[in-house]
C-alpha positions, 0 to 999 in steps of 0.5 A: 883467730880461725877459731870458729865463732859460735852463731848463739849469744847468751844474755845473762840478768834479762829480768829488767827487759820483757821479751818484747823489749829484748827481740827489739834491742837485739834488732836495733843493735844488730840491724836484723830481724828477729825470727827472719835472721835470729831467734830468742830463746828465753831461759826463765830459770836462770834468768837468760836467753839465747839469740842465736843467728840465722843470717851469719854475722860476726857474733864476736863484734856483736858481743862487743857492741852490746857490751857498750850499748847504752840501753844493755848496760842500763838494764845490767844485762852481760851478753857472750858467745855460748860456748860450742858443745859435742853433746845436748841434752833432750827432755820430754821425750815420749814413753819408748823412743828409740836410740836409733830413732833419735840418732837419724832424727839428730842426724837430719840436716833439716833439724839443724843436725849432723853425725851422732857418736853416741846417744844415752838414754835416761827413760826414767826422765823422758831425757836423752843425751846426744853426742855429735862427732863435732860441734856443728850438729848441735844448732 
């Protein structure tokens, strides 16, 4: 299918597996290295974490070959594409940041970003919520 695959996978129920554990797993399933051609994001609250990839590799076939890993279905972990999103939120951001400092900030291709639709702002929580005008200015 021409659908574009997202660059970032999600594994779900990673407690069994410290993040060191983890970042060698996904080098020994992958061939990759971590930092260089991915990076691992842990997600503490909901017991995850993303890998999402530098080097471009077919995320679809690395999805199936963890399925059937021996070491993932023993920790009981499940891994699967993130799905793309237009929109993201950012947190902690400092008192009086403006709408506008945010959308050239997201649009700079040096921070992975690309067109901005829309920016919100949520002062009472330092967060904002960012809409791309597609989903390739989200990494």
């Amino acid at each position: 299918d021409s659908a574009e695959a997202s660059p970032s996978v999600v594994f779900e129920n990673i407690e069994r597996c410290s993040p060191t554990c983890l970042q060698m797993l996904l080098e020994n399933i992958s061939g990759l290295t971590v930092d260089a051609d991915f990076t691992v994001e842990l997600i503490p609250e909901i017991n995850a974490a993303v890998a999402t990839f530098i080097k471009s590799i077919d995320t679809k076939e690395f999805v199936k070959k963890c399925s059937q890993h021996k070491r993932v279905r023993e920790f009981k972990m499940t891994a699967r594409l993130l799905e793309l999103t237009q929109a993201i939120k950012a947190e902690n951001l400092p008192d009086h940041i403006s709408t506008d400092y945010l959308t050239v900030y997201f649009e700079n291709a040096r921070n992975g970003g690309g067109p901005v639709s829309d920016v919100q702002l949520f002062p009472e929580e330092d967060s904002a919520i960012i809409t791309f005008c597609d989903h390739k200015g989200n990494t």
